[in-house]
mmJSON file of the N, C-alpha and C atoms, coordinates in Angstrom:
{"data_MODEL":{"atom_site":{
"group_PDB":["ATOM","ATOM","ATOM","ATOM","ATOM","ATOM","ATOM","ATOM","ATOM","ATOM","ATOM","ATOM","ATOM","ATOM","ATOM","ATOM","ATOM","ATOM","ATOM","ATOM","ATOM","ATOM","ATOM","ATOM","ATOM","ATOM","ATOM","ATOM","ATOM","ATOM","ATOM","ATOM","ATOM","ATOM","ATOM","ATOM","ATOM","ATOM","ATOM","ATOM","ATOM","ATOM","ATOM","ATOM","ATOM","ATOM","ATOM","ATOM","ATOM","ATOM","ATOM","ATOM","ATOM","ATOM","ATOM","ATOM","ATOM","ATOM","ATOM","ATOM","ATOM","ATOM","ATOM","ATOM","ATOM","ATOM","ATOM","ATOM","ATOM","ATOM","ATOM","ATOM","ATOM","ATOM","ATOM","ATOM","ATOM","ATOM","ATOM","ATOM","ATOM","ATOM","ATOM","ATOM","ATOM","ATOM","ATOM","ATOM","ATOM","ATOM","ATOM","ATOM","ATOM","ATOM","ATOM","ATOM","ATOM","ATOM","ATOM","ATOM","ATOM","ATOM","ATOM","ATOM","ATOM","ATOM","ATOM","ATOM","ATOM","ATOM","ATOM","ATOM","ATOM","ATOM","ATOM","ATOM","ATOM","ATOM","ATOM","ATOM","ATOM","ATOM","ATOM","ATOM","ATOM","ATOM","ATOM","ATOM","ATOM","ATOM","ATOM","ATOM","ATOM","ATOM","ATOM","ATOM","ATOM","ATOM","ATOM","ATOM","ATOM","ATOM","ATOM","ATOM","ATOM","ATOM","ATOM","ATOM","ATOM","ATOM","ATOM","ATOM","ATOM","ATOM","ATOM","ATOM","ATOM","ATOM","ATOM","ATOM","ATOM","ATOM","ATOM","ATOM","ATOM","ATOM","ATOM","ATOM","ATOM","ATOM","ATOM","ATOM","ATOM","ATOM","ATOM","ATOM","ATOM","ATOM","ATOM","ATOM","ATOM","ATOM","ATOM","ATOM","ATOM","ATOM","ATOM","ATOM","ATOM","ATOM","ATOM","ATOM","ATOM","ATOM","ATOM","ATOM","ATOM","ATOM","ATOM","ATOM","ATOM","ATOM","ATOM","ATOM"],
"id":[1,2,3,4,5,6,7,8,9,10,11,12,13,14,15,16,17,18,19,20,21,22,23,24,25,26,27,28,29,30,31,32,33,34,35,36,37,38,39,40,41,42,43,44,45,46,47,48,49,50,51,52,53,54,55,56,57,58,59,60,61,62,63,64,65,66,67,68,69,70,71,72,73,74,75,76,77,78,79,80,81,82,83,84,85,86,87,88,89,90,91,92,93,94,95,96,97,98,99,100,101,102,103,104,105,106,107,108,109,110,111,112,113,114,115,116,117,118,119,120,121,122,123,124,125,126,127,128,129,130,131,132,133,134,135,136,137,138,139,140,141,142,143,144,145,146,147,148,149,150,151,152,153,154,155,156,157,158,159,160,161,162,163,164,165,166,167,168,169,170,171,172,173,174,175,176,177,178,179,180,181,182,183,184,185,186,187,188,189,190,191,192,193,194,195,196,197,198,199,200,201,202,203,204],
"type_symbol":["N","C","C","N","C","C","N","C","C","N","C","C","N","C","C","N","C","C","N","C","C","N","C","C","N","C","C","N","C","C","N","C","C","N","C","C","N","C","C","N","C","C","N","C","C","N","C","C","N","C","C","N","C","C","N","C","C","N","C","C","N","C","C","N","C","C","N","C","C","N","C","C","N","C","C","N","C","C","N","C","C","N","C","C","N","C","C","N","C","C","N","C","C","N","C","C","N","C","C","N","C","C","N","C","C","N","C","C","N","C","C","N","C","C","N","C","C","N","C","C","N","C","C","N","C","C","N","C","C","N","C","C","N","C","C","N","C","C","N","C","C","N","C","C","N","C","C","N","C","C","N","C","C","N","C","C","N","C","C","N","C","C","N","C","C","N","C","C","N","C","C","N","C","C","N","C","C","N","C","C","N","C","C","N","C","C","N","C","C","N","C","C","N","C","C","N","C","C","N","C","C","N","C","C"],
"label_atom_id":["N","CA","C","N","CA","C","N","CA","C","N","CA","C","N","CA","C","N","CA","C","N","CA","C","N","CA","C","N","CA","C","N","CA","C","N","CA","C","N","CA","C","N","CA","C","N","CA","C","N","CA","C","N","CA","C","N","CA","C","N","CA","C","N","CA","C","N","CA","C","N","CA","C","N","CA","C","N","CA","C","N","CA","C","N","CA","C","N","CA","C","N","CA","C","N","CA","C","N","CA","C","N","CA","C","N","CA","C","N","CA","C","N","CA","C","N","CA","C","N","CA","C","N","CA","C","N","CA","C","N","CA","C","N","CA","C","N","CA","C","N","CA","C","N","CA","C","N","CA","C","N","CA","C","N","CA","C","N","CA","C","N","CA","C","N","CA","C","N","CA","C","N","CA","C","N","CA","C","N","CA","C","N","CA","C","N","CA","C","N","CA","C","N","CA","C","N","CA","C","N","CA","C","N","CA","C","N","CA","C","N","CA","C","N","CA","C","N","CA","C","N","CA","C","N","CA","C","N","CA","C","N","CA","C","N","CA","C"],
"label_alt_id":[null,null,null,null,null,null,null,null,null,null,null,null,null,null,null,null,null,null,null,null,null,null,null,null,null,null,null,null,null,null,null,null,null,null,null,null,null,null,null,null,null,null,null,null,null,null,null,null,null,null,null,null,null,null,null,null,null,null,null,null,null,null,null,null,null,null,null,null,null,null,null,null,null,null,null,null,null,null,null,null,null,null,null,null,null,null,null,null,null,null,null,null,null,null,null,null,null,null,null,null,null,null,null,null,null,null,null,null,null,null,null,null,null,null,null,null,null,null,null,null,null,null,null,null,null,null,null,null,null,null,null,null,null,null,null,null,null,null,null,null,null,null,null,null,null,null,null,null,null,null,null,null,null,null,null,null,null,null,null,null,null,null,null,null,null,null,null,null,null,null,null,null,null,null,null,null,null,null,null,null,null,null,null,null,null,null,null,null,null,null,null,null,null,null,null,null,null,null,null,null,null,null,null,null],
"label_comp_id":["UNK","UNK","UNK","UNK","UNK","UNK","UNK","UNK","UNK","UNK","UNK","UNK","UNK","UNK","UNK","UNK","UNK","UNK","UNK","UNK","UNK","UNK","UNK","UNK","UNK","UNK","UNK","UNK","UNK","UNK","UNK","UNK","UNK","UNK","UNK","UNK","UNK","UNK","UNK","UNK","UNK","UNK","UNK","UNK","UNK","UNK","UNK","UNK","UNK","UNK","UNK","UNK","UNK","UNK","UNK","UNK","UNK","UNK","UNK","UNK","UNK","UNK","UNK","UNK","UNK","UNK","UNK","UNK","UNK","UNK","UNK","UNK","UNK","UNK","UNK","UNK","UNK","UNK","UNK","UNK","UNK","UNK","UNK","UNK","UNK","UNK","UNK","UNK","UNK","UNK","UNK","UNK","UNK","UNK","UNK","UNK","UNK","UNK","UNK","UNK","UNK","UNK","UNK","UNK","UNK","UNK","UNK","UNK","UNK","UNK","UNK","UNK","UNK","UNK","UNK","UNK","UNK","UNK","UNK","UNK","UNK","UNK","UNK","UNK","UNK","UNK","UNK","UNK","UNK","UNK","UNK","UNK","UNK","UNK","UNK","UNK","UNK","UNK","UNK","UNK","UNK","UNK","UNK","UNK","UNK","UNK","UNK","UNK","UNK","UNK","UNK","UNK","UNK","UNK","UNK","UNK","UNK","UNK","UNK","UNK","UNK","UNK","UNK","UNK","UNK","UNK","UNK","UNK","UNK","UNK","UNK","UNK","UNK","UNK","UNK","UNK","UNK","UNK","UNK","UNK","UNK","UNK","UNK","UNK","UNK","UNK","UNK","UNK","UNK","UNK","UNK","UNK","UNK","UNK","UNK","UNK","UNK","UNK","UNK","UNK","UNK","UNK","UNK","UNK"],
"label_asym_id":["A","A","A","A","A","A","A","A","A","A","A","A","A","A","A","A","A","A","A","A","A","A","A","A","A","A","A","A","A","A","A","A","A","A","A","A","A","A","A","A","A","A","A","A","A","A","A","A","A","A","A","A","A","A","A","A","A","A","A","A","A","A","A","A","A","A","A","A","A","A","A","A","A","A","A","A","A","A","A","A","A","A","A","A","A","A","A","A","A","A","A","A","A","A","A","A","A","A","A","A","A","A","A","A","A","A","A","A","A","A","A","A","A","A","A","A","A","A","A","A","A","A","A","A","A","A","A","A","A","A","A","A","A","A","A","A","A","A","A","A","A","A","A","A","A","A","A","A","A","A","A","A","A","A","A","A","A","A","A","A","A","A","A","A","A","A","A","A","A","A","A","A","A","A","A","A","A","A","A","A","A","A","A","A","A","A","A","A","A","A","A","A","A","A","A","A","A","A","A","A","A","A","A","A"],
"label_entity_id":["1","1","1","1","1","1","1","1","1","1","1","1","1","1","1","1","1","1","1","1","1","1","1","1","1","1","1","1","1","1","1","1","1","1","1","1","1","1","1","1","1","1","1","1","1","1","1","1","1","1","1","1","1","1","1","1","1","1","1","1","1","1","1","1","1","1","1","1","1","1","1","1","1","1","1","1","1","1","1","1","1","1","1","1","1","1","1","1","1","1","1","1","1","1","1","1","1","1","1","1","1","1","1","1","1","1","1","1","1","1","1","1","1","1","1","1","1","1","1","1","1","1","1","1","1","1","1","1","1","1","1","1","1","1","1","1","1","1","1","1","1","1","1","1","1","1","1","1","1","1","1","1","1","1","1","1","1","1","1","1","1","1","1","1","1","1","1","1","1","1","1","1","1","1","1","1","1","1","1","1","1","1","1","1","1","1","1","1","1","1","1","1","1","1","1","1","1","1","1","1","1","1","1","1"],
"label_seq_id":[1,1,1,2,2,2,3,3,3,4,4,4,5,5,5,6,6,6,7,7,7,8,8,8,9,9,9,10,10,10,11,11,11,12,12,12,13,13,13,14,14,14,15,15,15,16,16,16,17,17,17,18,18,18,19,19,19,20,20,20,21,21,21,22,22,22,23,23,23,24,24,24,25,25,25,26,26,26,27,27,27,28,28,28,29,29,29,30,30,30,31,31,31,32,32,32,33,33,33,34,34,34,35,35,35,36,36,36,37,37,37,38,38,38,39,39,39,40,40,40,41,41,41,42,42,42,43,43,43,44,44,44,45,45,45,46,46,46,47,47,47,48,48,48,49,49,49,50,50,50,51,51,51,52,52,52,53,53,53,54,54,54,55,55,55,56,56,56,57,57,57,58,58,58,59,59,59,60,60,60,61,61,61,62,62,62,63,63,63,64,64,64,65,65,65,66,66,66,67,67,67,68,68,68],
"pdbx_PDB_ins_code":[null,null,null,null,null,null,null,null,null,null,null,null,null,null,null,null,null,null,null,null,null,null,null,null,null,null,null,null,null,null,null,null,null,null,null,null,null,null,null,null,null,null,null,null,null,null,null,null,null,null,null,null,null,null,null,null,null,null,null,null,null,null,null,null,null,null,null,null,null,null,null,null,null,null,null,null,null,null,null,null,null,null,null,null,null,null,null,null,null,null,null,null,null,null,null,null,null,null,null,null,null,null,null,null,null,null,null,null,null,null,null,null,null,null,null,null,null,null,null,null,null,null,null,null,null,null,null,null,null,null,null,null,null,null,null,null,null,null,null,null,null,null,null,null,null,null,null,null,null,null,null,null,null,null,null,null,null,null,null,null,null,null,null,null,null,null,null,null,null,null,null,null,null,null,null,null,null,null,null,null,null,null,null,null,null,null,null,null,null,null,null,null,null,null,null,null,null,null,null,null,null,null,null,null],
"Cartn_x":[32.281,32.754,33.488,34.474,34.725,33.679,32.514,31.95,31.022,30.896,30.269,31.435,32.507,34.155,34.321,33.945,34.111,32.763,31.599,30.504,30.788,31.869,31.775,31.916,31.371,31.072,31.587,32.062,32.87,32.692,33.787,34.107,32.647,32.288,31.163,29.971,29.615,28.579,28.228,29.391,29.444,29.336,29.85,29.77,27.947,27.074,26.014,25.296,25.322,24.981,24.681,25.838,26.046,25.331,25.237,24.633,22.958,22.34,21.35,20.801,21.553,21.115,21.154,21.67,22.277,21.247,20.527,19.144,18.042,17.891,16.962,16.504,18.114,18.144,17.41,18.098,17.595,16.134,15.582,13.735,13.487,13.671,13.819,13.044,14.47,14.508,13.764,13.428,12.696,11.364,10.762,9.482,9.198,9.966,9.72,9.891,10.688,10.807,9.535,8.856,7.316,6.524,6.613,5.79,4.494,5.014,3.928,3.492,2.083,1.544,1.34,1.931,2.432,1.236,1.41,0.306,1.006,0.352,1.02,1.078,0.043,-0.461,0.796,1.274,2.532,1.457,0.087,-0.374,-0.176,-0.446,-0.873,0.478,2.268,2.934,2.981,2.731,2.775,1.702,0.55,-0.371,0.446,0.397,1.123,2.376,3.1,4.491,4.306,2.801,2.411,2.36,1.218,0.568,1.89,2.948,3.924,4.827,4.584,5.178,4.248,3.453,2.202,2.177,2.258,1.64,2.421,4.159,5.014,4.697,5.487,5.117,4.146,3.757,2.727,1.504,0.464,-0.829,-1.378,-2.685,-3.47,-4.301,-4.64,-5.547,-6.389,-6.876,-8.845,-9.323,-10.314,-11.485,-12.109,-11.992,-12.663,-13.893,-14.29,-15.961,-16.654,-16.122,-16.473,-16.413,-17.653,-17.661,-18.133,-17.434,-17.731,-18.137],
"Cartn_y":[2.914,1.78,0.815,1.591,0.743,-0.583,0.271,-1.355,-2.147,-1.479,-2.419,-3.649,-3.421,-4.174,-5.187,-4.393,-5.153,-6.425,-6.221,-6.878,-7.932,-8.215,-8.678,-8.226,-7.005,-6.708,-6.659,-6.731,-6.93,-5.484,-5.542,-4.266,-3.951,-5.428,-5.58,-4.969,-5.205,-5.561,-3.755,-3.053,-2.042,-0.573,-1.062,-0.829,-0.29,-1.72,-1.804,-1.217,-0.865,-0.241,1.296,1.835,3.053,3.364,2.697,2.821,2.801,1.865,1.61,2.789,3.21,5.017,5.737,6.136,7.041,6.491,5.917,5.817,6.127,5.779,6.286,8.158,8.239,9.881,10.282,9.95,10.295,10.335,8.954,9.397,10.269,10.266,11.738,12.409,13.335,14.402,14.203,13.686,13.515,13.527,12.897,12.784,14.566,15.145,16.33,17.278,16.91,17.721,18.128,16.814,16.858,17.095,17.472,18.071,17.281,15.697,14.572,14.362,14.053,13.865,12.776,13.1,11.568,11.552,10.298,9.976,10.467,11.18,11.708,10.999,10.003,9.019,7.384,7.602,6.437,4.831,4.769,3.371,3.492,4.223,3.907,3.104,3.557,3.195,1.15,1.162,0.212,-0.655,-0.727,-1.213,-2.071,-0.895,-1.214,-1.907,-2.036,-3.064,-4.323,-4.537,-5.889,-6.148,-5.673,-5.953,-6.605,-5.974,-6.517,-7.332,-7.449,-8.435,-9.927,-9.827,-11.37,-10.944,-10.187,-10.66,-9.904,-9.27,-8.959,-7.92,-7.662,-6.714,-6.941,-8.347,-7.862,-8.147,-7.379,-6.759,-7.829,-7.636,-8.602,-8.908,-10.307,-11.283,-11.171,-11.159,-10.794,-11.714,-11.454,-12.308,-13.317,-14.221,-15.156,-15.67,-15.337,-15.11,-14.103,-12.831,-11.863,-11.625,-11.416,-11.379,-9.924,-9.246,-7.761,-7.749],
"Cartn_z":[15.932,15.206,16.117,17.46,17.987,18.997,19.303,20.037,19.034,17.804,17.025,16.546,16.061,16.564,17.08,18.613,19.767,19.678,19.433,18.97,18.091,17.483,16.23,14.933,14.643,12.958,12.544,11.307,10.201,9.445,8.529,7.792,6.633,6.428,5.463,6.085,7.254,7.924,8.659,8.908,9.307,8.157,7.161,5.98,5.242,5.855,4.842,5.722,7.408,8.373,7.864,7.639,7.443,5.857,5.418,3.903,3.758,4.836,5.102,6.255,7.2,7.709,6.809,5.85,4.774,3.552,3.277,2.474,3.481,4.597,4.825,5.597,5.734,6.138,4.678,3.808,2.025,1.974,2.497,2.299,2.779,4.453,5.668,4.573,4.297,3.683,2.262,1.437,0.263,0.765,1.752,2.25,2.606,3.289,3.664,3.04,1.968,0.542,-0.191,-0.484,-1.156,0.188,0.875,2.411,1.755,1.875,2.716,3.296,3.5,4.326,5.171,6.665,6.982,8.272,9.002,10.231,11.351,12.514,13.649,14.605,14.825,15.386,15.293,16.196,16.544,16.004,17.001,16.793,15.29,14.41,12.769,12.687,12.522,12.334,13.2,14.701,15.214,14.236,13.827,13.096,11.775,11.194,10.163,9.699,10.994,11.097,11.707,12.338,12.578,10.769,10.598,9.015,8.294,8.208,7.819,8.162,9.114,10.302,9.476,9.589,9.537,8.106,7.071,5.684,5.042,5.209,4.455,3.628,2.141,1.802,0.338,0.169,-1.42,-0.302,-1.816,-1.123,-0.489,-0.017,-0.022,-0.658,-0.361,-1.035,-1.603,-2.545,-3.011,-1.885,-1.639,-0.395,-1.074,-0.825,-2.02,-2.032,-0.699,-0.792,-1.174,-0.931,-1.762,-3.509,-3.798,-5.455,-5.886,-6.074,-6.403,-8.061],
"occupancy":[1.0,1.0,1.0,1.0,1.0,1.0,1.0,1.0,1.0,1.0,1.0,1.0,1.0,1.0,1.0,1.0,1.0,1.0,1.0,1.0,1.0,1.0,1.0,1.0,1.0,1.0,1.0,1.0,1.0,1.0,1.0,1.0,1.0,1.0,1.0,1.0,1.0,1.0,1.0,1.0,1.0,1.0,1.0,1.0,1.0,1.0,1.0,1.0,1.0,1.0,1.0,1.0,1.0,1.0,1.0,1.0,1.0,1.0,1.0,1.0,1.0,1.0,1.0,1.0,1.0,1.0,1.0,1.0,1.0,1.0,1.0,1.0,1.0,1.0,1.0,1.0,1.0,1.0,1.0,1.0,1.0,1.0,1.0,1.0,1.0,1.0,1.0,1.0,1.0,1.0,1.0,1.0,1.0,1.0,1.0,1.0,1.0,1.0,1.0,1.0,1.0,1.0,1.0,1.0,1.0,1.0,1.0,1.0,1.0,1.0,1.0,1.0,1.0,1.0,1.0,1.0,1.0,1.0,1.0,1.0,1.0,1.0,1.0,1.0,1.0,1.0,1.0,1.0,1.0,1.0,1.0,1.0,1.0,1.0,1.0,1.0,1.0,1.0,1.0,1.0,1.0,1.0,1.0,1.0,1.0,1.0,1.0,1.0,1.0,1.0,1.0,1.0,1.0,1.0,1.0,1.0,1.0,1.0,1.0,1.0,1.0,1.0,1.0,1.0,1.0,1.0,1.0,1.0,1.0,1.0,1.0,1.0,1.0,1.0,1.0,1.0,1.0,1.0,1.0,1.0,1.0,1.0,1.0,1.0,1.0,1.0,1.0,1.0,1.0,1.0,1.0,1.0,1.0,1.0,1.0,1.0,1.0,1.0,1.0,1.0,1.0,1.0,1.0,1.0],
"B_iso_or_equiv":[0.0,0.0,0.0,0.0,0.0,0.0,0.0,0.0,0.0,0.0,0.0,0.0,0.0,0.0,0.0,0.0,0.0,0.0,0.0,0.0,0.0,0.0,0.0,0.0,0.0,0.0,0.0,0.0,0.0,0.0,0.0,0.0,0.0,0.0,0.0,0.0,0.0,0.0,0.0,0.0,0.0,0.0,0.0,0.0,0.0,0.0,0.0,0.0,0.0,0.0,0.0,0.0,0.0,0.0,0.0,0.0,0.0,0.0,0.0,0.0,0.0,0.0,0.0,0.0,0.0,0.0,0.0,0.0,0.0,0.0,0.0,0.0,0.0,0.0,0.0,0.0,0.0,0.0,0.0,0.0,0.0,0.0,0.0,0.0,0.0,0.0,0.0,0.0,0.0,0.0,0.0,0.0,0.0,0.0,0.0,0.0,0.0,0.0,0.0,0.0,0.0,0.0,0.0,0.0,0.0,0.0,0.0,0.0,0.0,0.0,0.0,0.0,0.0,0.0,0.0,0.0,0.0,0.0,0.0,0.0,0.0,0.0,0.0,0.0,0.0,0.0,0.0,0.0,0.0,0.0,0.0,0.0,0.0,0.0,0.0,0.0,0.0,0.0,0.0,0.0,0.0,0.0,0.0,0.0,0.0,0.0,0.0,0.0,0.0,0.0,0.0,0.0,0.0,0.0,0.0,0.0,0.0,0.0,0.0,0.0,0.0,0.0,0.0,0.0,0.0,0.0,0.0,0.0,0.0,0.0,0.0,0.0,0.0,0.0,0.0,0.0,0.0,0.0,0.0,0.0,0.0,0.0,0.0,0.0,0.0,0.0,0.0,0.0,0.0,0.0,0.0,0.0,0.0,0.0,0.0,0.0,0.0,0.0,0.0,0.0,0.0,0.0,0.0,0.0],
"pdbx_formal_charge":[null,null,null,null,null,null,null,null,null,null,null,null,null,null,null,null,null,null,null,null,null,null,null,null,null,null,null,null,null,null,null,null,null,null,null,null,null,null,null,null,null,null,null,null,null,null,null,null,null,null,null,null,null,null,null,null,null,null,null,null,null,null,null,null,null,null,null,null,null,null,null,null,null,null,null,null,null,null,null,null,null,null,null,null,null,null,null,null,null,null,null,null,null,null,null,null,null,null,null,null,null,null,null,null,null,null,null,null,null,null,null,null,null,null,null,null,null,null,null,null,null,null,null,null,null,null,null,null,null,null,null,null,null,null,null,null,null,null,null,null,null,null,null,null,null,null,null,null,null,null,null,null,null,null,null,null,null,null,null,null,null,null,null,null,null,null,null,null,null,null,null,null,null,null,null,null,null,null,null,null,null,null,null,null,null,null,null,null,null,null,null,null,null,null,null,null,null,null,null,null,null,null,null,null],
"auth_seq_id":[1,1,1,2,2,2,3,3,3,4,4,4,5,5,5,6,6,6,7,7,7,8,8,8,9,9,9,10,10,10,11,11,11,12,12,12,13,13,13,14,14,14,15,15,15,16,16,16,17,17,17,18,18,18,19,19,19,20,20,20,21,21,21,22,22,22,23,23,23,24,24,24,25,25,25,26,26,26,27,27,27,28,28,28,29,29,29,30,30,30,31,31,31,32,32,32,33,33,33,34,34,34,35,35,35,36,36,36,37,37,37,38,38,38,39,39,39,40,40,40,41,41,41,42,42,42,43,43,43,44,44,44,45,45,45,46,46,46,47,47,47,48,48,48,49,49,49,50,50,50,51,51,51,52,52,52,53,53,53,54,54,54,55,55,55,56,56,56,57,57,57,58,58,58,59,59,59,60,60,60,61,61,61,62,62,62,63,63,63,64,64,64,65,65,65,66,66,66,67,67,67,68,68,68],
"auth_comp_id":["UNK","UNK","UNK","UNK","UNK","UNK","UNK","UNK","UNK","UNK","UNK","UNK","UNK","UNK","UNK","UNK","UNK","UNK","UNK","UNK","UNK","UNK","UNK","UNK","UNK","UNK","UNK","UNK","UNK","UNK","UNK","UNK","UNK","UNK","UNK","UNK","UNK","UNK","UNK","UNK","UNK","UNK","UNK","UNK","UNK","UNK","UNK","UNK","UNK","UNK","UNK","UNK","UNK","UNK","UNK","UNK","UNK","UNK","UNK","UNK","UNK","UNK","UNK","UNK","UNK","UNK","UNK","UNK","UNK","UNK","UNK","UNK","UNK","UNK","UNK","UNK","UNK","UNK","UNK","UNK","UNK","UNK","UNK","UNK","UNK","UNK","UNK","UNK","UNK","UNK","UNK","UNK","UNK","UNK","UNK","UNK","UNK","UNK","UNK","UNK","UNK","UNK","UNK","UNK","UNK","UNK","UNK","UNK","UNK","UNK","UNK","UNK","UNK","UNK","UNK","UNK","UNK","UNK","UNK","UNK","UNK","UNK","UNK","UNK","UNK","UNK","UNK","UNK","UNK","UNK","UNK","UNK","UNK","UNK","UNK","UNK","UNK","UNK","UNK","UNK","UNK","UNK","UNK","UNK","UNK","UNK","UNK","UNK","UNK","UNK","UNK","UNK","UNK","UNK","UNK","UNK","UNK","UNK","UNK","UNK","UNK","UNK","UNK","UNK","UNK","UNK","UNK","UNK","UNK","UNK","UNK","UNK","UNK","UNK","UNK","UNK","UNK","UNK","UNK","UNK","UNK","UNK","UNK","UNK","UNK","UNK","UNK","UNK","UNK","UNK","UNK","UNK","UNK","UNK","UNK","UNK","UNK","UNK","UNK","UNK","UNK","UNK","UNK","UNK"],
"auth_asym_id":["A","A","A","A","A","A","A","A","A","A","A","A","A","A","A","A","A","A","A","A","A","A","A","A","A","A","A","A","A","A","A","A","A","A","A","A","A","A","A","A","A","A","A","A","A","A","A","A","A","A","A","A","A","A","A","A","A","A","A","A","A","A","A","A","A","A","A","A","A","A","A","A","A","A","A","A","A","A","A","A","A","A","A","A","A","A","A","A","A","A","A","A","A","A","A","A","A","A","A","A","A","A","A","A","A","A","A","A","A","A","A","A","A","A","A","A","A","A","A","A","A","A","A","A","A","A","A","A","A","A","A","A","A","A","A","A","A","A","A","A","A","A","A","A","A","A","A","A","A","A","A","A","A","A","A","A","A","A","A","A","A","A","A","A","A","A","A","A","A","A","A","A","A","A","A","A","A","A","A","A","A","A","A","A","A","A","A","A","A","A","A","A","A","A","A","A","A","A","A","A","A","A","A","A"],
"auth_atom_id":["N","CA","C","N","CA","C","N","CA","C","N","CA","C","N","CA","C","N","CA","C","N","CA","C","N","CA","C","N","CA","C","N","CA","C","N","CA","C","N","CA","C","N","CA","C","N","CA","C","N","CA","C","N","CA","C","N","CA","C","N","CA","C","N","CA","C","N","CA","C","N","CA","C","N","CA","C","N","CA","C","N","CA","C","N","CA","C","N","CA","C","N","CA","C","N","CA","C","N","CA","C","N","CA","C","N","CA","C","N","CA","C","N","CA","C","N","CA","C","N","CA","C","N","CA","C","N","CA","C","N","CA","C","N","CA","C","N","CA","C","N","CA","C","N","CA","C","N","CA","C","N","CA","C","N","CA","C","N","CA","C","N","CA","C","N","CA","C","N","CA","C","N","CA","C","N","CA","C","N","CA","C","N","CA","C","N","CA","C","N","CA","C","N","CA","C","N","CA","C","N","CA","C","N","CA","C","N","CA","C","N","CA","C","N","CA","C","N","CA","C","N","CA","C","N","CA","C","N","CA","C","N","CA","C","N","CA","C"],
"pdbx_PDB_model_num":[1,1,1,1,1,1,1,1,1,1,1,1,1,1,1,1,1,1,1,1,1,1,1,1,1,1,1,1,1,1,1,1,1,1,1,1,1,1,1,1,1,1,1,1,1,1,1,1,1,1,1,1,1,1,1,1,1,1,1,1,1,1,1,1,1,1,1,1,1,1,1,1,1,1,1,1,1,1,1,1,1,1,1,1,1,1,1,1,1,1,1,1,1,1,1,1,1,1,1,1,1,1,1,1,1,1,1,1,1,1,1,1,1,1,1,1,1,1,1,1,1,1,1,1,1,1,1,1,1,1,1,1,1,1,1,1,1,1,1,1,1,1,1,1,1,1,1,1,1,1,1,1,1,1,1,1,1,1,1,1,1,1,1,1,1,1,1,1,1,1,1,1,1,1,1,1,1,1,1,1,1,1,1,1,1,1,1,1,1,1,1,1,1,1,1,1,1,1,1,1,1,1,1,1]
}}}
């Protein structure tokens, strides 16, 4: 806490830090709870955080040339 402090952060800011590790330790363990099946493969994760990177998180588009 002290060089985040020293950094700047605020009581708020250090606060939502620790709250935001502490949900995701929670999936952690919930994901491995339901022994999910996750990708082992690092590129899948890198892939997939472009994808979201360039087109966020709602789905995508219908193709609009495509007519199913």
């Amino acid at each position: 806490m002290a060089a985040a402090r020293a950094a700047g952060a605020t009581d708020l800011e250090i606060h939502d830090t620790v709250l935001i590790a502490a949900v995701f330790c929670m999936f952690n363990r919930y994901v491995d709870g339901l022994a999910a099946t996750t990708p082992r493969d690092p590129a899948l994760y890198a892939a997939g955080a472009q994808r979201l990177i360039q087109d966020g998180y709602l789905p995508p588009s219908p193709d609009p040339i495509r007519h199913d």
